[in-house]
C-alpha positions as CSV (number, residue, x, y, z in Angstrom):
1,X,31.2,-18.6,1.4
2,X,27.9,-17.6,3.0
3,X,25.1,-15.7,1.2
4,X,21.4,-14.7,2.6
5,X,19.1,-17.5,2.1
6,X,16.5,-18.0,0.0
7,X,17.9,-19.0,-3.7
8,X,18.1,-22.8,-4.2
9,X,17.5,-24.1,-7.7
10,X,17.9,-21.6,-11.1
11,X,14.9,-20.3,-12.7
12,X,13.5,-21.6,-16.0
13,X,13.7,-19.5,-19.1
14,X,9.3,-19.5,-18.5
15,X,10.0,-18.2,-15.1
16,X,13.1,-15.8,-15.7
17,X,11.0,-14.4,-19.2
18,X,7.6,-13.6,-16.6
19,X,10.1,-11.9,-13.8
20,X,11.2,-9.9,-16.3
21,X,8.1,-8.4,-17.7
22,X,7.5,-7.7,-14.3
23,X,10.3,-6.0,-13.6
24,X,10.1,-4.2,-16.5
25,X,6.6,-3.0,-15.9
26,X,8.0,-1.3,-12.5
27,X,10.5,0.0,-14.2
28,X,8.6,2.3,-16.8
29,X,5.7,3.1,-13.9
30,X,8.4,4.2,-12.0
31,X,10.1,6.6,-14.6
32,X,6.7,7.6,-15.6
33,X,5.4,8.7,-12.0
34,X,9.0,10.1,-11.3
35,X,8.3,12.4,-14.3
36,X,6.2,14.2,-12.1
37,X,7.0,13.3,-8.3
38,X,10.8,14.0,-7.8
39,X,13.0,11.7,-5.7
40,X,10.6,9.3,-4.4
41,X,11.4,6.3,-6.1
42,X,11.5,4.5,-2.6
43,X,7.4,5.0,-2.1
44,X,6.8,4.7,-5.8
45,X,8.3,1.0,-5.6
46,X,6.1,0.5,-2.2
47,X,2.7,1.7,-3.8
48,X,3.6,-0.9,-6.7
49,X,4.4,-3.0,-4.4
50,X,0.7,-2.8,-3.1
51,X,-1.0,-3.2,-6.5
52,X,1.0,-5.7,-7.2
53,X,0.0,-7.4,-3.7
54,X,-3.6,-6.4,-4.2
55,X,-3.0,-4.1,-0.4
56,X,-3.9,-0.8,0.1
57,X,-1.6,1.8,1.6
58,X,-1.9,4.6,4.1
59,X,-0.1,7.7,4.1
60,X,1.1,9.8,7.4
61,X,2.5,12.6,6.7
62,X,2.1,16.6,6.8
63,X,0.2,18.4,4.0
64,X,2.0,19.3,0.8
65,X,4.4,16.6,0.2
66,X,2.4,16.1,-2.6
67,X,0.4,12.5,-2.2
68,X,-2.4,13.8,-4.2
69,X,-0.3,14.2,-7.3
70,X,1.1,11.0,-6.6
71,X,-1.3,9.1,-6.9
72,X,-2.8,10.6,-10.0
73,X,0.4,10.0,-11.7
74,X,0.2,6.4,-10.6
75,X,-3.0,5.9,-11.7
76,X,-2.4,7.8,-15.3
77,X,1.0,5.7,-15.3
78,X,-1.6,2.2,-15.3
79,X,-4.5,3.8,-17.0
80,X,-6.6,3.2,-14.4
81,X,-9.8,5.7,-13.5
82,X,-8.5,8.0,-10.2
83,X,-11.3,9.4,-7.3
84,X,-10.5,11.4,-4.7
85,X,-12.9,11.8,-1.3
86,X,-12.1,14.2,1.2
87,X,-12.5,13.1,4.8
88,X,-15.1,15.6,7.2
89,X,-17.3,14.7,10.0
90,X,-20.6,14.8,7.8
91,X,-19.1,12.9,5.2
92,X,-21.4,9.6,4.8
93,X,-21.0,6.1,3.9
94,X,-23.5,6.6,0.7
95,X,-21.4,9.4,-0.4
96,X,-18.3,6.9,-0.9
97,X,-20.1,4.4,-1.9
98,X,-23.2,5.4,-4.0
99,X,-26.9,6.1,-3.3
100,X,-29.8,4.3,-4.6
101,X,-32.4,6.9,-6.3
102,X,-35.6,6.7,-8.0
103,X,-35.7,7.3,-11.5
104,X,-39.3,8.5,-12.6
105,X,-38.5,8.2,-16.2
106,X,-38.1,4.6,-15.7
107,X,-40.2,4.3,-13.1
108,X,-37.7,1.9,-10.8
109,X,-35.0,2.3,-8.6
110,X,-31.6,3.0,-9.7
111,X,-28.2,2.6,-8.1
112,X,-25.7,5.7,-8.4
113,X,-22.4,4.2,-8.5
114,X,-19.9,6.7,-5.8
115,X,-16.3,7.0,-5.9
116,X,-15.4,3.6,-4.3
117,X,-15.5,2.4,-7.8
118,X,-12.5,4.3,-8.8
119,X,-9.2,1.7,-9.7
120,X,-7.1,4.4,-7.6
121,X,-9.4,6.1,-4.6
122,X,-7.6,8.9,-2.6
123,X,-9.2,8.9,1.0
124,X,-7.7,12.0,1.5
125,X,-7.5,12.9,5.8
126,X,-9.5,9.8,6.4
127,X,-9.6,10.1,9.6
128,X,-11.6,13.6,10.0
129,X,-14.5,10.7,8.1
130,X,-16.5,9.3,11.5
131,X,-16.0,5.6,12.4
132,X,-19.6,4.9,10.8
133,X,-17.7,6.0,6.8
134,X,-14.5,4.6,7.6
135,X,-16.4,1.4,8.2
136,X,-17.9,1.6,5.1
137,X,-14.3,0.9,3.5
138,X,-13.4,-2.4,5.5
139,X,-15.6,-4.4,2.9
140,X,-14.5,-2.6,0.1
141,X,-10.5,-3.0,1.1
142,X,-11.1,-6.7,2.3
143,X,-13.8,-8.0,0.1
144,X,-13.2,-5.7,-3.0
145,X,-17.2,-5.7,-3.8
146,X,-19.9,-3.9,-1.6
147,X,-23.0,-3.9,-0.8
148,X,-26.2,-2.0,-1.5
149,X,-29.6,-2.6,-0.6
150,X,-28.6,-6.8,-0.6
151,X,-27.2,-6.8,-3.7
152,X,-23.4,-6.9,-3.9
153,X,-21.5,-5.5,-6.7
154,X,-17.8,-6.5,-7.0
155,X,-15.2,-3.6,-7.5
156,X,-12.7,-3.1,-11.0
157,X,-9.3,-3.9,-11.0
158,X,-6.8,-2.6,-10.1
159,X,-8.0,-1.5,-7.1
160,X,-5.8,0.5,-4.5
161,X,-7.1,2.6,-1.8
162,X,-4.6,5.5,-0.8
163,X,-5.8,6.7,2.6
164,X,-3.9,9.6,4.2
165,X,-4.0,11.5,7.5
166,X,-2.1,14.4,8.8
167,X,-0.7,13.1,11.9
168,X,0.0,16.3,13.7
169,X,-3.4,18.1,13.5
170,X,-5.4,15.5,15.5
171,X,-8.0,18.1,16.7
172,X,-11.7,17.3,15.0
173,X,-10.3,14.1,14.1
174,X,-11.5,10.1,14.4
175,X,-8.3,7.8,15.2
176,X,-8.8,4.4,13.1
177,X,-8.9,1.4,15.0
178,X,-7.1,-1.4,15.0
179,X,-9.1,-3.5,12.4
180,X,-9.5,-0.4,9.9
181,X,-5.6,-0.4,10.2
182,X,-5.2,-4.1,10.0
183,X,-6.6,-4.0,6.1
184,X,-3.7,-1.3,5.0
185,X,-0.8,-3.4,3.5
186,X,1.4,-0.7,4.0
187,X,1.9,2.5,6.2
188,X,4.2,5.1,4.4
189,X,5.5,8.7,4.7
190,X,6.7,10.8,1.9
191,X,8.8,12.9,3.9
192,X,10.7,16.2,2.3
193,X,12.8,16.1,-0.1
194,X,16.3,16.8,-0.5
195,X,17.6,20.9,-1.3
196,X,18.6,19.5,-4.7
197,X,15.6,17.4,-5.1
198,X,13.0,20.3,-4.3
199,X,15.1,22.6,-6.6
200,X,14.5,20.4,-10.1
201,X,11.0,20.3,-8.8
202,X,10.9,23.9,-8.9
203,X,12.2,24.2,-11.9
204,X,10.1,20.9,-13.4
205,X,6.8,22.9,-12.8
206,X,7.9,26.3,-13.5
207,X,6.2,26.5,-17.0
208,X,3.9,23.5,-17.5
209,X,2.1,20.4,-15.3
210,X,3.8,17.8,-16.1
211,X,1.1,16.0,-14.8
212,X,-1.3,17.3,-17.4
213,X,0.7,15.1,-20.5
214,X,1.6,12.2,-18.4
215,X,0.2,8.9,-20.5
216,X,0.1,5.6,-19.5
217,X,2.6,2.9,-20.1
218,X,0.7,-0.5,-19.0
219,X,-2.7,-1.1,-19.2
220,X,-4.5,-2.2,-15.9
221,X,-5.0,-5.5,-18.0
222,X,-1.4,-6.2,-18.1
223,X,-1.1,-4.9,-14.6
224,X,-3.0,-7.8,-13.4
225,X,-1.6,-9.9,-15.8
226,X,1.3,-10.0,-14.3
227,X,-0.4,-10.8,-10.2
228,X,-0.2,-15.2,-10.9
229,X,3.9,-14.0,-11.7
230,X,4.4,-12.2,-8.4
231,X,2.3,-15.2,-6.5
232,X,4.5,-17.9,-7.7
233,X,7.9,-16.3,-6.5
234,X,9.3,-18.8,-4.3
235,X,9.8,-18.5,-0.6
236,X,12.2,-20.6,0.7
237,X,11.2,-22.1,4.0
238,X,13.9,-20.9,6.3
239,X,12.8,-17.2,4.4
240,X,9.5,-18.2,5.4
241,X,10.6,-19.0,8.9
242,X,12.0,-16.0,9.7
243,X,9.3,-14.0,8.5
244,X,7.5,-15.8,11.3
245,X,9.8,-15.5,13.9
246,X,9.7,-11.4,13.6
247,X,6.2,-11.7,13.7
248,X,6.1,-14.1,16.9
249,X,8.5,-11.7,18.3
250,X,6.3,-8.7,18.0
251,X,4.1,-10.4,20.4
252,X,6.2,-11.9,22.8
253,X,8.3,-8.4,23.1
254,X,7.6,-7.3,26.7
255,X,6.3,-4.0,26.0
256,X,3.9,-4.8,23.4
257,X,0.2,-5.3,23.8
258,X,-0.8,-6.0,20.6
259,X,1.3,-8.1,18.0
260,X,1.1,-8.5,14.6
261,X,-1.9,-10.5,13.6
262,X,-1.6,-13.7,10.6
263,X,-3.0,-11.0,8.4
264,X,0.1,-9.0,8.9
265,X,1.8,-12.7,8.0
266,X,0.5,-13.0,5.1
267,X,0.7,-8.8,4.6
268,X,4.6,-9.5,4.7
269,X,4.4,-12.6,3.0
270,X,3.0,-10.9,-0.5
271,X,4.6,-8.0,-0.2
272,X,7.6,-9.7,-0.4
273,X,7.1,-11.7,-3.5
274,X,6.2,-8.5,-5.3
275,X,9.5,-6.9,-3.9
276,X,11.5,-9.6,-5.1
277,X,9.7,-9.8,-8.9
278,X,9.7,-6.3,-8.9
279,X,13.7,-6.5,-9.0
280,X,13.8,-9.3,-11.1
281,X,14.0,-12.0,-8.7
282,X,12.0,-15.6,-8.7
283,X,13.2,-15.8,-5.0
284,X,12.3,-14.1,-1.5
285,X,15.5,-12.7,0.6
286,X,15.3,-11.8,3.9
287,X,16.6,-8.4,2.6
288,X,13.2,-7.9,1.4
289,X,11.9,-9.1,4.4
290,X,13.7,-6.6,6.3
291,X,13.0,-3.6,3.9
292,X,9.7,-4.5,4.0
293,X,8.8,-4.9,7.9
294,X,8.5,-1.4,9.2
295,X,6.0,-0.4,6.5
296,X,3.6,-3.3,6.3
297,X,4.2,-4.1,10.6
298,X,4.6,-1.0,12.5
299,X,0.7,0.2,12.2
300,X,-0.4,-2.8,13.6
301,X,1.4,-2.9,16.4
302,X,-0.1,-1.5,19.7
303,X,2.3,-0.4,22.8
304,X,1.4,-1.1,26.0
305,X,0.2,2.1,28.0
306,X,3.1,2.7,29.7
307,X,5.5,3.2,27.0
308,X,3.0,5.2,24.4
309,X,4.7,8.1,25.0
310,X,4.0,9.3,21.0
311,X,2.9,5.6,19.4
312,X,4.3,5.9,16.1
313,X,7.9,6.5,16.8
314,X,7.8,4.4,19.9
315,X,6.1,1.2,18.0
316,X,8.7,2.1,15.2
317,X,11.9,2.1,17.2
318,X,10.8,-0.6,18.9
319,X,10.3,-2.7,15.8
320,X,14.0,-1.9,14.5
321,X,14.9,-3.0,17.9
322,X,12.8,-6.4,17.2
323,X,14.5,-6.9,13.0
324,X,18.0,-6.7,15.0
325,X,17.3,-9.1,17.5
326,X,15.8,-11.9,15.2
327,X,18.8,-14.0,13.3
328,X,18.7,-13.6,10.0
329,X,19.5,-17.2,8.3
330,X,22.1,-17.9,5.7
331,X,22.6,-20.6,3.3
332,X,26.3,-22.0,2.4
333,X,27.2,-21.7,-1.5
């Protein structure tokens, strides 16, 4: 009998007892948000997946699918503070991340704190923000401090950035480049929802917000409690192979220019683990490899100029094309 690698030896009650809280957390954050957001369970796993990896995320997708609500619920559902910043060409890197101002009171200098402190920020249509303020997020993402006038000042936790663009109404707009990309964990669309899905939403907000008496059910404490549980589920090495081998072949694939970088190793890597504890697992599959790929890899992947006919869904297909090509391995039980 064959089975997909990655389990060897049983866990120990310690291990099994930490999976499960984890799992469990996921599961109440994800009843919780889906008290509000209807039928996304699927992105609601991925942006715990990216606390839970310490990523960020980015959102393509039209307006109104309702990514602002979602990520206040999230961040009601961990009791972490929420900020929201709406991308425009004037928008300035001191408006994200604070302004230094001279208090005559006390006669000194004081430092204003901006949204980038925030456990959740919203970038909303980040990329209508000019290159010089979306910079100012790479050391924020990457770093999780920033600095002000040479002193540096180290962000809370939990600490997710949710960063959305519309990706039809490019007119007036900044594309990101590659390394602003690079430091999202995840790329994600919400998509519409199904006729009986939109109809209990209709319904679910015909009298109240259910928004308005969502409460938390984990502390941001406990959230990051549980981040040495995630980091010591196991990855078996021919797991950890084949990880490696769809990354190799994202740059040996003939019509690529641009691979995926070891960031996006490591991206995958993480994201994994959380995947796995999330479901109650001490163990990586290359299920969750495979799940996982076209979110965290298909961003940073560049085409070559002949065949960016629309990037996204080219790089996209193109990357399904790469999962089926790659053996997956299998262990004998």
């Amino acid at each position: 009998m064959e089975s997909s690698a990655g389990h060897s030896a049983p866990a120990t009650a310690a291990t099994a007892q930490a999976i499960a809280r984890v799992s469990e957390a996921a599961k109440r954050v994800r009843a919780n948000v889906s008290r509000v957001i209807v039928g996304k369970e699927d992105v609601i796993d991925l942006l715990l997946v990216a606390i839970l990896s310490e990523g960020h995320v980015l959102i393509e997708d039209v307006p109104g699918m309702g990514k602002t609500m979602m990520a206040r619920a999230l961040a009601r559902s961990v009791a972490a503070s929420f900020a929201r910043v709406q991308g425009t060409p004037d928008l300035l890197p001191s408006d994200i991340i604070g302004v230094s101002y001279y208090n005559q009171r006390q006669s000194a200098f004081e430092f204003r704190r901006g949204p980038i402190f925030a456990n959740v920020v919203l970038m909303d249509e980040i990329n209508r923000a000019t290159p010089r303020t979306q910079s100012a997020l790479l050391e924020a993402m990457q770093e999780r401090q920033v600095t002000v006038d040479g002193e540096t000042m180290p962000l809370g936790a939990p600490f997710l950035v949710i960063a959305t663009q519309n990706p039809i109404e490019l007119e007036g707009t900044f594309p990101l480049p590659e390394a602003q990309l690079d430091r999202f964990l995840l790329r994600l669309r919400v998509s519409y929802p199904a006729l009986d899905e939109e109809l209990a939403m209709l319904y679910r907000f015909k009298d109240t917000q259910p928004l308005d008496s969502l409460q938390p059910v984990i502390s941001g404490e406990e959230l990051m409690a549980l981040l040495p549980v995630v980091r010591a589920v196991r990855v078996s090495e021919p797991v950890a192979r084949y990880l490696l081998n769809l990354i190799h072949a994202t740059r040996d694939y003939p019509t690529m220019r641009l691979g995926a970088s070891p960031r996006a190793s490591l991206a995958l890597f993480r994201a994994a683990q959380a995947l796995a504890a999330m479901q109650g697992r001490d163990y990586v599959k290359p299920d969750d490899i495979k799940r996982l790929a076209p979110s965290v890899l298909a961003h940073r992947l560049l085409l070559s100029p002949t065949q960016m006919s629309y990037q996204t869904q080219d790089t996209e297909r193109l990357l399904r094309e790469i999962i089926e090509s790659v053996p997956t391995p299998v262990e004998r039980v």
